[in-house]
C-alpha positions as CSV (number, residue, x, y, z in Angstrom):
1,X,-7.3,-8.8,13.9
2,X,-10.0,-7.7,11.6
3,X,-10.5,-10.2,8.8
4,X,-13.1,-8.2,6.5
5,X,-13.1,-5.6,4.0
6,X,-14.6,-2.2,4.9
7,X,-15.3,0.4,2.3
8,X,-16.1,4.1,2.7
9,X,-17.8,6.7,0.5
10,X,-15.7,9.6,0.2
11,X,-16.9,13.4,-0.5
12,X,-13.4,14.3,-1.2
13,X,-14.8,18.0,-1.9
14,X,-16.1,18.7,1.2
15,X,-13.4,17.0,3.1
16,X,-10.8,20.0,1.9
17,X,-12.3,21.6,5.2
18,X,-10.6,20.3,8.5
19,X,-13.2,18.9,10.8
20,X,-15.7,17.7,8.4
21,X,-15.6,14.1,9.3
22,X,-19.3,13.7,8.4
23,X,-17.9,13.8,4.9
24,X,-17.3,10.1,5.0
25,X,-20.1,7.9,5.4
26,X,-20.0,4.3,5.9
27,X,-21.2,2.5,3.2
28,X,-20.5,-1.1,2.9
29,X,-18.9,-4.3,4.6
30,X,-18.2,-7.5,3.6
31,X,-16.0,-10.8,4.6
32,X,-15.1,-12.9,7.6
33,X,-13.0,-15.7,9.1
34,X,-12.1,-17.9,7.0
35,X,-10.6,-19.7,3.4
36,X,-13.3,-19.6,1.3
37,X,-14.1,-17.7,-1.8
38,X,-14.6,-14.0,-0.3
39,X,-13.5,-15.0,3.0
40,X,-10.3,-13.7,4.5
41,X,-7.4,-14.4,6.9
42,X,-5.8,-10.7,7.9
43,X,-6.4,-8.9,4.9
44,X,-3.1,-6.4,4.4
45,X,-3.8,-4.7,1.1
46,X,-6.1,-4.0,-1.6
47,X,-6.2,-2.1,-4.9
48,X,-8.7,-0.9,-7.4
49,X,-8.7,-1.6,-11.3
50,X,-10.0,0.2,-14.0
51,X,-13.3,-1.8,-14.0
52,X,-13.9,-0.5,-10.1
53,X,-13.1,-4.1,-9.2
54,X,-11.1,-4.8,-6.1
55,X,-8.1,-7.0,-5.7
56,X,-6.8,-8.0,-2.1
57,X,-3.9,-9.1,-0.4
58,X,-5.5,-11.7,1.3
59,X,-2.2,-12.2,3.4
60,X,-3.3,-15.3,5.9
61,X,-4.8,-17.2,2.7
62,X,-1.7,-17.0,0.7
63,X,-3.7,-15.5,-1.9
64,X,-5.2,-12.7,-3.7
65,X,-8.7,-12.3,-3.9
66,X,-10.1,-9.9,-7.0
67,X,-13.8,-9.3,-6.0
68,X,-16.5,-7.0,-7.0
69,X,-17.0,-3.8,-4.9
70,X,-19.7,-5.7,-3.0
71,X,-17.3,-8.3,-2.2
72,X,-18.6,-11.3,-4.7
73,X,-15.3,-13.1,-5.3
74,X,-14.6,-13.2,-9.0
75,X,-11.3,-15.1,-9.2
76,X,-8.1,-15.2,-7.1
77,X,-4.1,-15.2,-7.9
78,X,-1.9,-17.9,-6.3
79,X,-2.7,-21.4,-4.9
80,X,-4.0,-20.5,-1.3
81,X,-1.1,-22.7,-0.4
82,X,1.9,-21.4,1.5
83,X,5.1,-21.8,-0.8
84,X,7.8,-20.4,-3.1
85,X,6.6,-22.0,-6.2
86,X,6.6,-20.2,-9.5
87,X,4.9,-22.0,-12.2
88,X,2.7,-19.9,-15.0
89,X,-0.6,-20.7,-13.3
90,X,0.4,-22.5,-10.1
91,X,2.0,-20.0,-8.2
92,X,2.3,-19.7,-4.8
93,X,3.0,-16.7,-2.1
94,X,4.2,-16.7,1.5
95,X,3.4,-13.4,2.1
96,X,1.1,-11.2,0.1
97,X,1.2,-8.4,1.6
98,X,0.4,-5.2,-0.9
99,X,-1.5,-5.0,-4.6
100,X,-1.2,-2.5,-7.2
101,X,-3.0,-3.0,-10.9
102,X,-2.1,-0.7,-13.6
103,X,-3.0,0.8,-16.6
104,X,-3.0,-2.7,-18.6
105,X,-4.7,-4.4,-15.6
106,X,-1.5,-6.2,-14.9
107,X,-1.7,-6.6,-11.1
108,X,1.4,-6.3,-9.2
109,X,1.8,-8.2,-6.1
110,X,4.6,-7.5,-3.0
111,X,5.1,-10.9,-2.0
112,X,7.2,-10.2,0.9
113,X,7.9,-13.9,2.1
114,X,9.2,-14.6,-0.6
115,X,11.0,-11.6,-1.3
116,X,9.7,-10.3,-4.2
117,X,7.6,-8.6,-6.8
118,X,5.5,-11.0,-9.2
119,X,3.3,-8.9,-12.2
120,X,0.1,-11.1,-13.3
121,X,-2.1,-10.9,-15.8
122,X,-5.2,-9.5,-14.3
123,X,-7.6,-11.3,-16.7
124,X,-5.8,-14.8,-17.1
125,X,-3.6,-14.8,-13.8
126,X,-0.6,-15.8,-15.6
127,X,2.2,-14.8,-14.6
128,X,4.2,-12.0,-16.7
129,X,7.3,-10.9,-14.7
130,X,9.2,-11.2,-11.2
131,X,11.2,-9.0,-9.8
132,X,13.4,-10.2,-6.6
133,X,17.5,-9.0,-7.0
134,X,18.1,-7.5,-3.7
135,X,14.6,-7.2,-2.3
136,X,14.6,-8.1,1.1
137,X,10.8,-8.6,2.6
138,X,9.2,-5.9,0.1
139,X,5.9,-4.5,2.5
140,X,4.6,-2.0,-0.2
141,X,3.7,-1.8,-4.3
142,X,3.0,0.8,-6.5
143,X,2.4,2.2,-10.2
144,X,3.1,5.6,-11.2
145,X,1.3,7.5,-14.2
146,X,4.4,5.9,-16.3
147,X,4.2,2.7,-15.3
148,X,7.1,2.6,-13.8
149,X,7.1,0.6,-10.4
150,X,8.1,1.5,-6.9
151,X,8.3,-0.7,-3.6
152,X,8.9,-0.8,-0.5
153,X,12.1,-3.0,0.5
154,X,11.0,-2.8,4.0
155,X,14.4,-5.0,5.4
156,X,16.6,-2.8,3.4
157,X,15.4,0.3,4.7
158,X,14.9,1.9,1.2
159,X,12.3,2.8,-1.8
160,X,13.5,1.1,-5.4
161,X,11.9,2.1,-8.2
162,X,11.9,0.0,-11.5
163,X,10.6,0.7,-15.4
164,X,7.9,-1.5,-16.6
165,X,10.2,-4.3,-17.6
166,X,12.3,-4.5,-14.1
167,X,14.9,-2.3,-14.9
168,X,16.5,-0.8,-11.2
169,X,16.3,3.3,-11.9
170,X,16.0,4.9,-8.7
171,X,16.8,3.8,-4.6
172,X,15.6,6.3,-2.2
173,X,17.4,5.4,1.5
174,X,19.0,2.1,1.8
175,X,20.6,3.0,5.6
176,X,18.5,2.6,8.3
177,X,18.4,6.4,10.7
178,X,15.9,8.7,11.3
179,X,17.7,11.5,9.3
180,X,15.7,12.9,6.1
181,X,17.3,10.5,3.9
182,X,16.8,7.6,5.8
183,X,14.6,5.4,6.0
184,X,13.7,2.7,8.9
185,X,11.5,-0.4,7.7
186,X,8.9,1.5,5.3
187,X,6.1,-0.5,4.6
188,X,4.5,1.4,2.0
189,X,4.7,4.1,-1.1
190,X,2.4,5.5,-3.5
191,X,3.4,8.0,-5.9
192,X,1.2,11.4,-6.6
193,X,-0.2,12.8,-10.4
194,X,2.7,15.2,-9.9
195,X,5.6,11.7,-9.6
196,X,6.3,13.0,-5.8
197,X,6.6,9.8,-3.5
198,X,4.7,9.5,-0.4
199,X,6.3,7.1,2.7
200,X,5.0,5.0,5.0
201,X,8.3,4.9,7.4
202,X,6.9,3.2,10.2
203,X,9.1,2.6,12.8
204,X,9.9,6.3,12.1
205,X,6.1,7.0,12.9
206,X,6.4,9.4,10.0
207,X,5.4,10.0,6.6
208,X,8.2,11.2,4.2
209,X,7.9,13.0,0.9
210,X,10.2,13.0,-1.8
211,X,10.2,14.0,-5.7
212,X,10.7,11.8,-8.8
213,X,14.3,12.0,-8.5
214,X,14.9,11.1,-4.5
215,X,15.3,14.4,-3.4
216,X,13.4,14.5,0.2
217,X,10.8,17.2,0.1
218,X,9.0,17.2,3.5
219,X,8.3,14.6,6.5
220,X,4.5,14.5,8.5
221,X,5.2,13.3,12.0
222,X,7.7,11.7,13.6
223,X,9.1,14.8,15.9
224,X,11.4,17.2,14.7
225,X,14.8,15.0,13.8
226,X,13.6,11.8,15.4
227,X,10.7,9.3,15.1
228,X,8.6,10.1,18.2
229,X,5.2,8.7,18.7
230,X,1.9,11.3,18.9
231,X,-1.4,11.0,19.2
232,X,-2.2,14.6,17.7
233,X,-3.2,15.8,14.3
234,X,-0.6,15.1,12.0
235,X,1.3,12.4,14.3
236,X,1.7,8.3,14.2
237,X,1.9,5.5,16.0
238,X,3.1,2.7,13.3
239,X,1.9,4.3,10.0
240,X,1.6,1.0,8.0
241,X,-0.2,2.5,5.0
242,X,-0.4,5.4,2.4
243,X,-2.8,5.6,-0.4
244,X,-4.5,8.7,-2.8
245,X,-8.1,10.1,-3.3
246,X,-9.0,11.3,-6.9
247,X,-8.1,14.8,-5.4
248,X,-5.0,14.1,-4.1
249,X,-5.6,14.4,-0.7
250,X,-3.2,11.3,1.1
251,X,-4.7,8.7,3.4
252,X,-2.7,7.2,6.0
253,X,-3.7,4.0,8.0
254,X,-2.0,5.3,11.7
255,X,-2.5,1.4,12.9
256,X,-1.4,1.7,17.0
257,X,-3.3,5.3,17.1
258,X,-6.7,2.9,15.6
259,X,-7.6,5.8,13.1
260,X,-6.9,6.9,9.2
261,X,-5.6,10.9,8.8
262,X,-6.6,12.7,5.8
263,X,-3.6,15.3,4.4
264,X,-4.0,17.7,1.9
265,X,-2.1,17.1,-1.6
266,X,1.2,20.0,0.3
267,X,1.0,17.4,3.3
268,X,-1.5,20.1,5.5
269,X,-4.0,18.0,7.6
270,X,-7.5,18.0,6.6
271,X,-8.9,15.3,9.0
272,X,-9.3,11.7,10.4
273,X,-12.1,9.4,11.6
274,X,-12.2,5.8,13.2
275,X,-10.8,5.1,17.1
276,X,-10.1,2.0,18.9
């Protein structure tokens, strides 16, 4: 288990062309072993603000750490102290597992342990909002262009998307199959300029894509009707997470293969780097 924070510079332009791994250099590392400010215990998520700060699901610690992008710590949400607690300033998580920050640097945290969504403040760490009415270990958060928010409700097998104050609009899956609109323990979503949702459906070992209203689009992986395991371009191995470059290319962590694949904005695969 890796317990530091690994960032990459990204030529997005030149990684349009398949094969061009060289287009991503390493450029920093920071973090180890440990509680401490900037020190981590299985880090499992992470988001970027406005500011080009990081905030990070610093799962092990019970906590998440917002840092510079040199890794000095700047402040953290929750007490560091396992629990259910849910005090203004005092509250605690059991298992943050994913971060998302929007356009009002409100940071939105999947608490998964606890089963359930808590919005903070970014600058004050108060907390603004919880959302937890049917969530059942929620893996993944995000924020689309309208501030709308979607997670993963990993136990449930299923995508629910809410408006900025909570308010259930959408639920993509909810039954547990390997069929186009189903879903098996998803662990992660992000959503596209365009409002099309991308899918982590890992025990699927697939990606799935669907647009703003649920309506499946396209799957990456996962064999033809099934969820099959591959090691080859454009197969998984336990996808656990999806993210986006400015460009719109999609970046999938493929955790059992050891590697991140790079897709084009239609799904086409562009590339990968990084082995066991």
């Amino acid at each position: 288990m890796k317990h530091a924070i690994v960032v990459l510079a990204i030529l997005g332009a030149v990684l349009a062309v398949p094969g061009q791994a060289g287009a991503i250099t390493f450029r920093n590392a920071f973090g180890s072993l440990g509680s401490g400010q900037g020190q981590y215990i299985s880090p499992n998520g992470i988001a970027l603000d406005a500011s080009g700060d990081l905030w990070v699901a610093d799962l092990g610690n019970y906590r998440v750490q917002h840092i510079t992008d040199t890794g000095t710590f700047i402040s953290q949400l929750g007490t560091g102290v396992f629990g259910s607690s849910s005090g203004t300033f005092t509250s605690q998580f059991k298992s943050p597992t994913d971060v998302a920050v929007d356009a009002s640097n409100n940071v939105w945290v999947a608490d998964g342990g606890n089963n359930r969504i808590r919005k903070f403040n970014g600058t004050t760490g108060a907390v603004m909002q919880t959302i937890s009415t049917g969530l059942s270990n929620p893996q993944g958060v995000d924020v689309d262009n309208l501030g709308n928010i979607w997670v993963a409700d990993s136990f449930n097998n299923r995508i629910r998307k809410y408006s900025s104050i909570g308010t259930l609009l959408l639920t993509i899956g909810g039954v547990q199959g390997t069929g186009n609109t189903q879903l098996w323990y998803p662990s992660d979503v992000v959503v596209d300029a365009t409002g099309n949702v991308w899918i982590a459906d890992r025990y699927n070992n697939r990606i799935v894509e669907y647009n703003s209203t649920g309506g499946f689009i396209q799957r990456i992986g996962g064999g033809v009707t099934g969820n099959a395991v591959g090691t080859g371009n454009g197969e998984f191995d336990f996808p656990t997470t999806v993210t986006l470059d400015s460009l719109g290319n999609l970046w999938v962590a493929d955790s059992n293969n050891d590697r991140l694949q790079v897709f084009s904005s239609t799904g086409g695969y562009l590339d990968q780097f990084g082995s066991f």
